[in-house]
C-alpha positions in Angstrom: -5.5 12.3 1.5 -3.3 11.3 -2.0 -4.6 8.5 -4.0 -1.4 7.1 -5.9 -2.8 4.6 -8.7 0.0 1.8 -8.5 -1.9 0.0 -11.8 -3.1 1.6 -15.1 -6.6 3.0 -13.8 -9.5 0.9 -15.3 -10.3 -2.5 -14.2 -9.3 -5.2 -11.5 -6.5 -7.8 -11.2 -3.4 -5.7 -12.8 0.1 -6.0 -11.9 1.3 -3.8 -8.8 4.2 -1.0 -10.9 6.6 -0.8 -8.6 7.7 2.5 -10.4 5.1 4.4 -8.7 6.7 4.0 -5.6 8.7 7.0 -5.9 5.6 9.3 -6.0 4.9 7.9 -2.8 7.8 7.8 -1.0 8.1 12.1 -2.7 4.7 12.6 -0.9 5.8 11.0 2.3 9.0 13.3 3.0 7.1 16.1 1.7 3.6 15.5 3.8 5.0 13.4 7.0 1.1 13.5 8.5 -0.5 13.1 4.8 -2.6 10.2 4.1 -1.2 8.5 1.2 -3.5 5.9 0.1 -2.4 3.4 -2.8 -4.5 1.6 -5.0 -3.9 -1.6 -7.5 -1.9 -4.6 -7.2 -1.7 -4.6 -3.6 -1.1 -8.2 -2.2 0.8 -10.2 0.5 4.0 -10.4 -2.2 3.7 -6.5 -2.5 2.6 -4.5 0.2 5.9 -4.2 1.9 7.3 -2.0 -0.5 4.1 -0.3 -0.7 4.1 0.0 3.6 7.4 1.1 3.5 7.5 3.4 0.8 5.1 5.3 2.8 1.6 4.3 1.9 -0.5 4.3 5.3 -4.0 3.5 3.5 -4.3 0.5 1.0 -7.0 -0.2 -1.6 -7.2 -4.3 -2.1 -10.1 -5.6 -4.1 -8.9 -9.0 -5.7 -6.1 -9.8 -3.5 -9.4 -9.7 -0.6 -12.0 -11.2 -2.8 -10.1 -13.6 -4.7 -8.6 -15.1 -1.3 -10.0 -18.5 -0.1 -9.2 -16.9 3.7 -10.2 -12.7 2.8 -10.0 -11.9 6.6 -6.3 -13.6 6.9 -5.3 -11.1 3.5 -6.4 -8.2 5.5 -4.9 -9.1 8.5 -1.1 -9.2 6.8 -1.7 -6.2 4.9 -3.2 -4.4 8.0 0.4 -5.6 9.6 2.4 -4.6 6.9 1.1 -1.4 7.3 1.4 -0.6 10.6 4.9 -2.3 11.6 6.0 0.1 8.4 4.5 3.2 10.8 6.1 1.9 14.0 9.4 1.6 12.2 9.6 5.6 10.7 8.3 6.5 14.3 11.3 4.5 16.0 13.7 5.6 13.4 12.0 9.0 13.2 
C-alpha cells in the first residue's frame, strides 16, 4: 500500500490538490494490483477524480464527521470507488 497525501500533511479540513492526482494515476499504471490509498480533502464533490485516477482506498475524516447523514458520505464514496474499479476492469 501507497499513501498519497492529497492535502498539506498536518491538520483536518484542507482543500483536496487536485495536482496530486498525477502521482496517483503514475502509481496505478506502474502497480495495477497496488493499493493506493489517498488521504485529505476527500468528499462527495471530489472523490471521482480521486476513484478514477486510481485511488482504491480513501481516508475521509471531516467529509464523515462533519456530515449530518456520516453513513450516506460513506456510502457515495464507497460507490465512487468501486464503479471506478468495475470500469478499468471492463475497459481493462
Amino acid at each position: 500500500m501507497v499513501l498519497v497525501m492529497t492535502v498539506e500533511p498536518g491538520f483536518g479540513g484542507q482543500k483536496f490538490m487536485p495536482e496530486t492526482m498525477d502521482k496517483v494515476c503514475t502509481l496505478r499504471k506502474a502497480y495495477p494490483s497496488l493499493d493506493i490509498e489517498v488521504d485529505g480533502g476527500l468528499e462527495p464533490s471530489t472523490i471521482d477524480v480521486a476513484a478514477f485516477a486510481g485511488a482504491n482506498c480513501i481516508v475521509a475524516g471531516s467529509s464523515v464527521l462533519g456530515a449530518s447523514e456520516p453513513a450516506q458520505v460513506i456510502s457515495l464514496l464507497r460507490k465512487s470507488v468501486e464503479e471506478a474499479d468495475k470500469g478499468k476492469i471492463l475497459a481493462g
